[in-house]
C-alpha positions in Angstrom: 57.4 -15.7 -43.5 54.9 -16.2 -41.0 51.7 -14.4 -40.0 53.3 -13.3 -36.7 56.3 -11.6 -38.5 54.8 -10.0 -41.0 52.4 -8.7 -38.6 55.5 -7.8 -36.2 57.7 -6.2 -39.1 54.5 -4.2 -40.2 54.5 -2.6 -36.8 58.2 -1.9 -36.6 58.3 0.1 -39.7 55.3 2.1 -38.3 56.0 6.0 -37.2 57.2 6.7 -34.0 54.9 7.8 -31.2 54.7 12.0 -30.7 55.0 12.0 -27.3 58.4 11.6 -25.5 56.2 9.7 -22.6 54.8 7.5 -25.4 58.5 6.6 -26.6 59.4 5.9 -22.8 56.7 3.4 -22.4 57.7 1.4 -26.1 61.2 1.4 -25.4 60.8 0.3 -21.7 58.5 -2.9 -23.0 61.3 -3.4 -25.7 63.8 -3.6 -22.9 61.7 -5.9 -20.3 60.7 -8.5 -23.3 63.1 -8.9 -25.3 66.2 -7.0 -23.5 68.9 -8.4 -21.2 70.4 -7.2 -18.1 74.3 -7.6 -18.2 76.4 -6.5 -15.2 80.2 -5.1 -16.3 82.1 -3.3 -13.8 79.3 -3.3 -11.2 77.1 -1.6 -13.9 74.3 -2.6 -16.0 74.4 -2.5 -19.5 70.7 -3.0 -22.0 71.2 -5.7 -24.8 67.9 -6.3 -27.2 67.4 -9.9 -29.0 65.4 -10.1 -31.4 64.7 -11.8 -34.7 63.3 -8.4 -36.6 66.3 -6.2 -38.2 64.6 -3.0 -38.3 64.2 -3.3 -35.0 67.4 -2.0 -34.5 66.7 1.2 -36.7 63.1 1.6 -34.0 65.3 1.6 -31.4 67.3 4.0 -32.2 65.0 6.7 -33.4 63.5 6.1 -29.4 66.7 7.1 -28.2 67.3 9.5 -30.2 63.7 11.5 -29.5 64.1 10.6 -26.2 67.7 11.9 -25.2 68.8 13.7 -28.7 71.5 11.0 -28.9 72.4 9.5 -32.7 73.8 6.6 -33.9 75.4 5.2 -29.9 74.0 1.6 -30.5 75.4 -1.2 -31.9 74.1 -3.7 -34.2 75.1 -7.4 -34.1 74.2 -10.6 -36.0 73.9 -13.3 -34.2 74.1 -17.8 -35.6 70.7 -18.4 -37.0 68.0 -20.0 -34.7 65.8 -22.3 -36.3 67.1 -20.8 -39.9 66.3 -17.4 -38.8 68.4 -15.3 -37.8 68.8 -13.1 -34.9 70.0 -9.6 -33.9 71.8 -8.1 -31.2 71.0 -4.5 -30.1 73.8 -2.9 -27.5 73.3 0.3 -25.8 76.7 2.1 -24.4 77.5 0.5 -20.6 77.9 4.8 -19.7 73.9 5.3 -21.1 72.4 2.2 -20.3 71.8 2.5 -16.4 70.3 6.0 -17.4 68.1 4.3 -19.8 67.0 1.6 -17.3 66.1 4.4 -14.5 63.7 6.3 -16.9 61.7 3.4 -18.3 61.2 2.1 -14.5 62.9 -1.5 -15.3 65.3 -0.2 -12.7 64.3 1.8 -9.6 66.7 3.6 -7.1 66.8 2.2 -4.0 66.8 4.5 -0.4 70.7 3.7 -0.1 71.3 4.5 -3.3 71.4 1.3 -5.1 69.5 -0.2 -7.9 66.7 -2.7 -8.0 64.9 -4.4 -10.8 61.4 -3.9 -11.1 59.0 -6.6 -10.6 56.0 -5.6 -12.4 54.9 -2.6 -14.6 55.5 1.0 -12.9 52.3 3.0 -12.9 54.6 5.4 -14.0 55.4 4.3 -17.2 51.9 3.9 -18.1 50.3 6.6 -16.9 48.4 8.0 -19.6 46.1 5.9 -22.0 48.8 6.5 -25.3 51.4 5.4 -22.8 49.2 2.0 -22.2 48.9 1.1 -26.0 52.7 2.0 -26.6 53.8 -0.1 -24.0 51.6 -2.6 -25.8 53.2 -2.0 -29.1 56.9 -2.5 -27.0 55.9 -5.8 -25.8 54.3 -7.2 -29.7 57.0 -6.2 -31.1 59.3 -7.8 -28.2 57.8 -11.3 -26.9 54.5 -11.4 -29.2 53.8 -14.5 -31.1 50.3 -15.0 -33.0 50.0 -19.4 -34.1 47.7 -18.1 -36.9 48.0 -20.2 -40.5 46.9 -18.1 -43.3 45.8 -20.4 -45.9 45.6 -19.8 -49.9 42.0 -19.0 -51.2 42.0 -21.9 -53.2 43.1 -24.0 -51.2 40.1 -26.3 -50.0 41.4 -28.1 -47.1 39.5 -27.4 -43.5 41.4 -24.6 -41.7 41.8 -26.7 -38.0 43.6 -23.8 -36.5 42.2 -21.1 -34.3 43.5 -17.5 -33.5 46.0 -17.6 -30.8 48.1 -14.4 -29.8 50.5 -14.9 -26.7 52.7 -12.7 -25.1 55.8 -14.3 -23.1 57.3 -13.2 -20.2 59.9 -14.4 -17.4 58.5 -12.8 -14.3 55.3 -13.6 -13.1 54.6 -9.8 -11.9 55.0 -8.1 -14.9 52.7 -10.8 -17.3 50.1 -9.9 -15.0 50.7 -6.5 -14.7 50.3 -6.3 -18.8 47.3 -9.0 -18.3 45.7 -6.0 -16.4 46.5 -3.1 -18.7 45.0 -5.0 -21.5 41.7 -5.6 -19.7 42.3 -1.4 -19.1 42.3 -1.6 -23.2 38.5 -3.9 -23.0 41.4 -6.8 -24.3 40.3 -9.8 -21.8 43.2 -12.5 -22.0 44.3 -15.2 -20.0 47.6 -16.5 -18.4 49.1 -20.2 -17.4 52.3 -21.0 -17.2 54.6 -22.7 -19.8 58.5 -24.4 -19.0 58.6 -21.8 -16.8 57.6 -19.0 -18.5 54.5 -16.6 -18.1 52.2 -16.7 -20.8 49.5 -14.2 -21.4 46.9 -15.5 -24.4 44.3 -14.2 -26.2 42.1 -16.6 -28.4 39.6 -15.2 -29.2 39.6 -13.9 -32.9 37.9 -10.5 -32.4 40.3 -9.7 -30.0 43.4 -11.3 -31.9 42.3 -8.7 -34.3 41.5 -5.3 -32.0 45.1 -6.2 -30.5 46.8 -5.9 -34.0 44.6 -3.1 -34.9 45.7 -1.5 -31.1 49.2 -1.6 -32.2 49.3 -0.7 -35.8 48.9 -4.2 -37.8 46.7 -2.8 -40.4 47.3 -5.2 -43.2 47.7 -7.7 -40.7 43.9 -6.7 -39.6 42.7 -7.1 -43.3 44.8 -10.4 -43.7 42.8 -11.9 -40.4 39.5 -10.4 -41.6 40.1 -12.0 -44.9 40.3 -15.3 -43.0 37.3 -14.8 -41.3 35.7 -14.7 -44.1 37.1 -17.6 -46.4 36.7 -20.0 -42.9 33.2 -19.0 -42.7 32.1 -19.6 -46.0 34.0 -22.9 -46.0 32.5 -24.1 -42.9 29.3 -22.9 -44.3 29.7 -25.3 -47.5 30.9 -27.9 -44.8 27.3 -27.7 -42.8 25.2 -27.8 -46.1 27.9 -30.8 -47.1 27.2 -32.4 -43.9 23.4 -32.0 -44.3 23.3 -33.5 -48.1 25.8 -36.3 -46.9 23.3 -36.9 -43.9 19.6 -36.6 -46.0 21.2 -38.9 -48.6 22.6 -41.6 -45.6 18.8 -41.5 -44.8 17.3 -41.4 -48.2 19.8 -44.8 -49.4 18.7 -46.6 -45.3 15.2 -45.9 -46.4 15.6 -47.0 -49.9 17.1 -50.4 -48.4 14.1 -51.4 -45.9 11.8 -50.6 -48.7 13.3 -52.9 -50.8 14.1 -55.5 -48.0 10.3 -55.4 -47.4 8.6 -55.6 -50.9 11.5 -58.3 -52.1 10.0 -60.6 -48.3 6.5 -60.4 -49.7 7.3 -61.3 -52.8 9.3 -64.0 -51.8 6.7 -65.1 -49.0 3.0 -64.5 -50.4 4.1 -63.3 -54.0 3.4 -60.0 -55.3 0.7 -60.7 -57.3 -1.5 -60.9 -54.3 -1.5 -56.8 -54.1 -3.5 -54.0 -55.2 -2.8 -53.2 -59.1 -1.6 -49.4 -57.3 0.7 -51.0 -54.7 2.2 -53.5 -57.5 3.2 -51.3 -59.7 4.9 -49.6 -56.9 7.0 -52.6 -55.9 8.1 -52.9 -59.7 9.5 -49.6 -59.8 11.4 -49.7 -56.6 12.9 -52.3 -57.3 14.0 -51.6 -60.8 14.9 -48.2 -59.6 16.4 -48.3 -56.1 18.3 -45.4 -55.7 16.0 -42.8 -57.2 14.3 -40.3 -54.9 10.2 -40.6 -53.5 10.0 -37.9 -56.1 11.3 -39.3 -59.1 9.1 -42.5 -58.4 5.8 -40.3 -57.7 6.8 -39.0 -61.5 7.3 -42.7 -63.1 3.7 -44.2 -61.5 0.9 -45.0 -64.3 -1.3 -42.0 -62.3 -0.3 -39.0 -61.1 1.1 -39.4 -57.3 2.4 -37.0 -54.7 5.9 -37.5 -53.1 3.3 -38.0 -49.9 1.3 -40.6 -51.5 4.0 -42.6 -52.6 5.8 -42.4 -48.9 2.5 -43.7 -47.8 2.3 -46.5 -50.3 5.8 -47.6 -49.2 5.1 -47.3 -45.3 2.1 -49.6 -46.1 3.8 -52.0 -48.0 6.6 -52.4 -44.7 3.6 -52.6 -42.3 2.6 -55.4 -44.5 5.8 -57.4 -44.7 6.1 -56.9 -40.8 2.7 -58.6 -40.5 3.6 -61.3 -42.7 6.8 -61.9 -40.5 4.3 -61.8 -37.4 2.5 -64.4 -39.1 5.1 -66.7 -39.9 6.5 -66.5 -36.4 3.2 -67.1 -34.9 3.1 -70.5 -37.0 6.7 -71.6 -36.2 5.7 -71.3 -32.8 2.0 -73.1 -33.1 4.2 -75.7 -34.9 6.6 -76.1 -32.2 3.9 -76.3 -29.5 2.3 -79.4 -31.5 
């Protein structure tokens, strides 16, 4: 299973809230997420889609602390989607409209009839527990979190970030929830996607306050985890990086050194040098990958990793003069 399922199937099996305004808030996200409007007989009737099966068991005990009514929805199975499959949740056509009218999705009209609400009724949230339940309604309703969880041994670079998103049809109501997460100190963001109203969160702090917000625990420890493991990978990757670099350096360097003693030996020989600076050129070249250090170690008297770099800058100034030279002639020679 995914990250995003687990996470969502940890919150479903999570305790009901206390509070019957609480339970009013959940169940009214539930229904203006993942629900569906159907019209029979001139009436409204509530049916929930979802791809969590204890979902359906949530549900109920909502209605049942909310209106003392047991066992009056319906559970359906629906084809899979994707190879998971999905649920249908039916409330009664008699209760539904009743439902609607007390989680604000529906509001009564002057002349008696009913209108769908646009955005999120301050009444439904009126209370801070009522904000963070209606929170908990919409994860568990139109929540989706692109987070890959990755094995601890497994050493691949993790390329994907934290991205939680929250879908929704109308415009008014993804902003309205935008807005009560900022009331939560949850800063997201919104664009628009085939049509659809997204509000994201990327971030991973705040990936992880939301599923703390709405009862992820384990999900909380599972991101934390991740934290960790990507930083200490990308760690190893920087000090990688850096080794890969100082050795791309230290083999360039190597190169021009050798370049340089192998042109004055082939131009003015290197018997013309100092004894020090001879001996230097035979070890360099019988030993070009090793380090200023190792050579400092192999010279006839005692040298510093210093000494030697200044050795080998002297001996490059040296074959650049002789290639001065030899230009200079060529050019004397052209003249005559």
């Amino acid at each position: 299973m995914s990250f995003s399922f687990d996470a969502k199937n940890e919150v479903v099996l999570s305790p009901l809230p206390e509070n019957i305004c609480c339970c009013k808030a959940q169940l009214s996200a539930l229904i203006r997420t993942c629900g569906t409007l159907m019209l029979v007989d001139k009436h409204y009737q509530i049916q929930l889609n979802t791809e969590l099966p204890n979902l359906f068991f949530r549900v109920s005990g909502l209605v049942e602390k909310i209106y003392q009514k047991k066992d009056i929805l319906i559970l359906k199975e629906e084809e899979r989607v994707n190879h998971m499959p999905r649920y249908l949740i039916d409330f009664p056509i008699e209760f539904s409209e009743q439902v609607l009218e007390d989680c604000y999705v529906l509001k009564r009209e002057f002349d008696g009839g009913l209108s769908i609400m646009r955005g999120i009724s301050r009444h439904i949230v009126e209370n801070e527990c009522c904000n963070k339940n209606f929170i908990v309604g919409a994860f568990l309703g139109c929540a989706s979190a692109n987070i890959v969880i990755k094995d601890i041994n497994n050493l691949k670079k993790h390329t994907g970030g934290y991205h939680l998103e929250f879908v929704f049809g109308q415009y008014e109501l993804a902003s309205d929830f935008s807005h009560l997460l900022a009331s939560c100190d949850i800063m997201s963001k919104m664009m628009v996607r085939k049509k659809l109203n997204v509000v994201y969160i990327k971030e991973a702090e705040l990936v992880s306050d939301v599923l703390a917000m709405v009862g992820a625990n384990n999900a909380v420890m599972t991101l934390q985890n991740e934290f960790a493991v990507r930083e200490v990978r990308n760690q190893l990757n920087r000090q990688l990086n850096c080794l890969n670099s100082n050795m791309e350096k230290m083999v360039n360097a190597s190169i021009k050194q050798i370049q340089a003693i192998e042109y004055i030996r082939d131009t003015v020989g290197l018997e013309v040098l100092p004894a020090n600076l001879y001996e230097l050129c035979i070890l360099r070249l019988a030993n070009p990958e090793e380090t200023l250090d190792n050579l400092a170690k192999l010279m006839t008297e005692p040298l510093t990793k210093s000494g030697i770099n200044h050795r080998l800058r002297k001996l490059m100034k040296m074959a650049d003069e002789i290639k001065r030279e030899e230009v200079k002639v060529k050019a004397e020679d052209s003249i005559e």
